[in-house]
N, C-alpha and C positions, 0 to 999 in steps of 0.2 A: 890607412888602417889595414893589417893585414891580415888573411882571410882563417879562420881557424879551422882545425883539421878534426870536425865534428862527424856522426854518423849520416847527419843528411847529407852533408857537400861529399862523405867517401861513396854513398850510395847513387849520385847523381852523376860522380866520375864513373864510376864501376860502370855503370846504363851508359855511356858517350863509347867507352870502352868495348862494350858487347855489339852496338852498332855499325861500329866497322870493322870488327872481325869478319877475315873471311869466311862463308859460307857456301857450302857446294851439296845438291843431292839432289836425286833421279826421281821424281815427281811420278810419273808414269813411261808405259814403257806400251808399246802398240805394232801392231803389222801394218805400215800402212797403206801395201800395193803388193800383191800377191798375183802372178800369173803366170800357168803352166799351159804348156802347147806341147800336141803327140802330135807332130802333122801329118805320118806317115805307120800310122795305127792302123791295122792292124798288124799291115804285113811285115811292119820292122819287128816285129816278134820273134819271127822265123829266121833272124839273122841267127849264125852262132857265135859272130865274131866277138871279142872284149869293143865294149865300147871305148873312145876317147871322149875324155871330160875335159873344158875347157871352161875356167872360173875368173870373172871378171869381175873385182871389188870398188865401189865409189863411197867417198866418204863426202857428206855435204854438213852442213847446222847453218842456222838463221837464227837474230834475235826475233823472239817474239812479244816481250815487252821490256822493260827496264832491265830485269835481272834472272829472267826466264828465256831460255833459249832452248829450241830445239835439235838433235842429233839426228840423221839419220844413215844408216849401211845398208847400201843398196847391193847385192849379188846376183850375178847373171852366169847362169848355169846352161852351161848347153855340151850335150852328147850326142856325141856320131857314130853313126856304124855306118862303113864304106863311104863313107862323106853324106849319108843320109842324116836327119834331123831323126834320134830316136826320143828326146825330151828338151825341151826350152822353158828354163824357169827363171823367172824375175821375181826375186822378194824384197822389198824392203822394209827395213824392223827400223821404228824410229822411238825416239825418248822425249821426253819433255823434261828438261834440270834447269833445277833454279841454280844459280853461281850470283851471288852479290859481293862487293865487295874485292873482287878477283883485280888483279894489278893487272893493267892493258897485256902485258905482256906475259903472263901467264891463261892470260882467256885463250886465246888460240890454241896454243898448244892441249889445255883444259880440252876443250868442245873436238881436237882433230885426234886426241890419242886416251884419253881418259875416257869419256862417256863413248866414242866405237866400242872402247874396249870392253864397258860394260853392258853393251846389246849386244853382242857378236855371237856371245850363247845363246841370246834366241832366237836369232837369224838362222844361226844352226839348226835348232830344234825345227825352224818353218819349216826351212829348206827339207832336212829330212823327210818328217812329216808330211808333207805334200806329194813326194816320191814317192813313199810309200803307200799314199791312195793310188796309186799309179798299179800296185801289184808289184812292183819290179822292186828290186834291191834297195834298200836305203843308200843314200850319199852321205855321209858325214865331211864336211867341210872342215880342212888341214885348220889349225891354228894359226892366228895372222898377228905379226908384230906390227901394230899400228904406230907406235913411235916411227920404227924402219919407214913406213908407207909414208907418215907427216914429214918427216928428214928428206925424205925422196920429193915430193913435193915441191916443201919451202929450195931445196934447192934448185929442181927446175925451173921456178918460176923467178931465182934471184937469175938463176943462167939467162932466162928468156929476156929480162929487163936488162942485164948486158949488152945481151944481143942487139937489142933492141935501140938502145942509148950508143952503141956503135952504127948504127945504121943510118941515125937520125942525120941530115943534112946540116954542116955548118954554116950560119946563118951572120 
């Protein structure tokens, strides 16, 4: 018997259909490690010199259950005058996104270039922010190609497994 193309069986299809469609979106969004050090307050004040800024960016995420994972962009800000420490700041802004449905091989890339991309303005804003309770000038942090940083990555780490698989002993 074969099956007819009624409103309940196109509605039943429709609902299987909606199911695995993929879905992606930023749940929350949080600071979740903030620390500033002046270790040489007061007197680095009276420097006149331009300071050198030095900007360290790390991208991490973790599943945190089925189809909820976390992002997080950690930046490590430190400025010197005369190789003195005149500010040392660590922020990290993280996110919580659901992604279901995502093809194995688009989640990575998803969680290393997608969701950085959408905290990264408010890592800026911490970072700012927190300088500016300092008194001293705000930093605005350059814009970052996170694709570039994820390509950079995935390839040192295919390099490293070369490396690596050359080294191994034949057995």
């Amino acid at each position: 018997m074969s099956e007819q193309n009624t409103p309940e069986n196109n509605a039943g299809a429709a609902s299987n259909e909606q199911a695995v469609q993929p879905s992606f979106s930023l749940q929350r969004t949080y600071v979740k490690d903030l620390s500033l050090e002046m270790p040489n307050a007061p007197q680095i004040f009276l420097e006149q010199e331009a300071p050198n800024v030095e900007v360290e960016l790390k991208v991490g995420a973790q599943r945190l259950a089925e189809s909820i994972f976390e992002t997080s962009v950690t930046a490590t800000v430190t400025t010197r005058i005369q190789g003195k420490v005149l500010y040392l700041i660590e922020a990290t802004q993280s996110g919580i996104f659901e992604a279901a449905n995502i093809p194995a091989e688009q989640l990575d890339p998803l969680l290393g270039i997608v969701c950085p991309t959408m905290l990264y303005p408010y890592l800026r804003a911490t970072v700012a922010d927190a300088i500016t309770r300092t008194t001293l000038p705000a930093l605005h942090l350059t814009e970052v190609n996170f694709q570039q940083m994820y390509e950079q990555r995935v390839a040192e780490a295919q390099q490293q497994a070369a490396s690596e698989a050359q080294n191994q002993p034949i057995q």
